[in-house]
C-alpha positions in Angstrom: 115.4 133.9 -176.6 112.0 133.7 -177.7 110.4 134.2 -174.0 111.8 137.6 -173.7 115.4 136.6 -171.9 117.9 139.1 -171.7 121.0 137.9 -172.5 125.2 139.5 -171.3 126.1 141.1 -168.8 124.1 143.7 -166.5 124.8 147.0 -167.0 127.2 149.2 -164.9 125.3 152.4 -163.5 126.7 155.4 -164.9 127.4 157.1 -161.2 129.4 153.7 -160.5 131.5 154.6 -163.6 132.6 158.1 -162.4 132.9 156.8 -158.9 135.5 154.0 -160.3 137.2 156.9 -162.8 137.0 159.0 -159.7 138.9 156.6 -157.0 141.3 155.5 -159.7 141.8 159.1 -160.3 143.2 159.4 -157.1 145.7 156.5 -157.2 143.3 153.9 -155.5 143.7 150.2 -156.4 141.7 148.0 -158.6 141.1 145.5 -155.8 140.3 148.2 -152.8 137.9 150.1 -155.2 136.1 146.9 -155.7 135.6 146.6 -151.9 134.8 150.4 -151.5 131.7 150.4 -154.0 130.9 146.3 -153.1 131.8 145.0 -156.4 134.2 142.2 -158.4 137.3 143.8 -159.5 136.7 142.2 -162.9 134.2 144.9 -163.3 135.9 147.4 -162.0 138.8 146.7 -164.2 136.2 146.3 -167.5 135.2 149.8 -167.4 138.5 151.2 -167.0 139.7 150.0 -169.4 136.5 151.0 -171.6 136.8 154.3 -170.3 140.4 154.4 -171.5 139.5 153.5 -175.0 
């Protein structure tokens, strides 16, 4: 940590967010969404569930 390393995860872009709210929104799947916007569905199911909190 002392050479300046970022440590965690990499942040999700805030448009990705509302795009993943958005598709949800309208009944999409967890797993298709992932393939829509070209990422893991473990992300995608991380900030739904933050956004539901």
């Amino acid at each position: 940590m002392e050479r300046g390393v970022k440590l965690g995860r990499r942040p999700v872009k805030a448009s990705v967010e509302a795009r993943k709210r958005d598709l949800r929104a309208e009944g999409m799947e967890i797993l298709k969404i992932g393939r829509t916007l070209e990422i893991g569905a473990s992300v995608v199911q991380r900030v739904l569930a933050q956004a539901e909190l």
